[in-house]
C-alpha positions in Angstrom: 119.4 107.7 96.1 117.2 107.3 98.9 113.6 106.0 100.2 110.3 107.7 100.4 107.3 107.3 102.5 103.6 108.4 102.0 101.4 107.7 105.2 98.7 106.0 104.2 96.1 108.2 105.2 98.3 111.0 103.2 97.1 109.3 100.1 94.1 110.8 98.2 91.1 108.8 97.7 90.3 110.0 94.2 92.6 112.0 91.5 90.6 114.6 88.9 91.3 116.8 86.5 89.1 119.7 85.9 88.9 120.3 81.8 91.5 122.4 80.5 88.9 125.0 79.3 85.0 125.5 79.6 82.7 123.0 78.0 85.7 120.6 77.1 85.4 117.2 78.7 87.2 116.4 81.7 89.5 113.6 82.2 88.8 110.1 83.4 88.7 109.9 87.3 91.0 107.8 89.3 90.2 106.3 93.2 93.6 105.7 94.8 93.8 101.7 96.3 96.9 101.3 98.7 97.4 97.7 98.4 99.8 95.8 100.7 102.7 93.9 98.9 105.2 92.4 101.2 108.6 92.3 99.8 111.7 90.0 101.0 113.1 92.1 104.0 110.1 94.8 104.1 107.0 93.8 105.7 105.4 96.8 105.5 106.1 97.4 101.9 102.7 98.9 99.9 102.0 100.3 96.7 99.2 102.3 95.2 97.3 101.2 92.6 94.5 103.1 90.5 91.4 102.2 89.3 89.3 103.9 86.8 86.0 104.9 88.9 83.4 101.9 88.7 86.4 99.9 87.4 87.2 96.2 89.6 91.2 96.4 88.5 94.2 98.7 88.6 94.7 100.6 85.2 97.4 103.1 84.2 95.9 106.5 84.4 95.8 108.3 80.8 97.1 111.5 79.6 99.6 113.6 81.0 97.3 115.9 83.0 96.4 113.2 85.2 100.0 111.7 85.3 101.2 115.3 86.0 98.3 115.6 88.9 99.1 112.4 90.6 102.8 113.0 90.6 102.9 116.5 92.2 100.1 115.1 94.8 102.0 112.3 95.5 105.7 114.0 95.9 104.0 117.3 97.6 102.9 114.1 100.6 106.0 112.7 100.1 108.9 112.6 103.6 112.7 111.2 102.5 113.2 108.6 105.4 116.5 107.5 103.8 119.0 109.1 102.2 122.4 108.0 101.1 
């Protein structure tokens, strides 16, 4: 078990995925929002949200290309600052 960090300028403003092959359409865009959620004993604690470009809400990204992107962005910017 332990804690991660991402700095928050570490975070990518916006997620694509280029089509899979030539003349296929390419996935839905997502911006990045880092929004600031206090918890109980952590201040500082934030979370990203993402929107659909042009969107005014958080969505869940669709399809597993995306998810796959914004996983291995995320963990590649990633530092363990706890580990037990």
């Amino acid at each position: 078990m332990g804690v991660g960090a991402i700095a928050f300028g570490n975070v990518p403003d916006r997620f694509e995925v280029l089509p899979e092959k030539p003349g296929a359409p390419a996935a839905k865009p997502y911006d990045s929002v880092v929004v600031h959620k206090p918890e109980n004993g952590n201040e500082a604690h934030s979370e990203i949200q993402f929107w659909e470009v042009g969107d005014t809400e958080a969505s869940k990204p669709n399809g597993n290309p995306m998810k796959s992107k914004i996983r291995r962005e995320l963990a590649e910017r990633m530092q363990l600052v706890y580990r037990r």
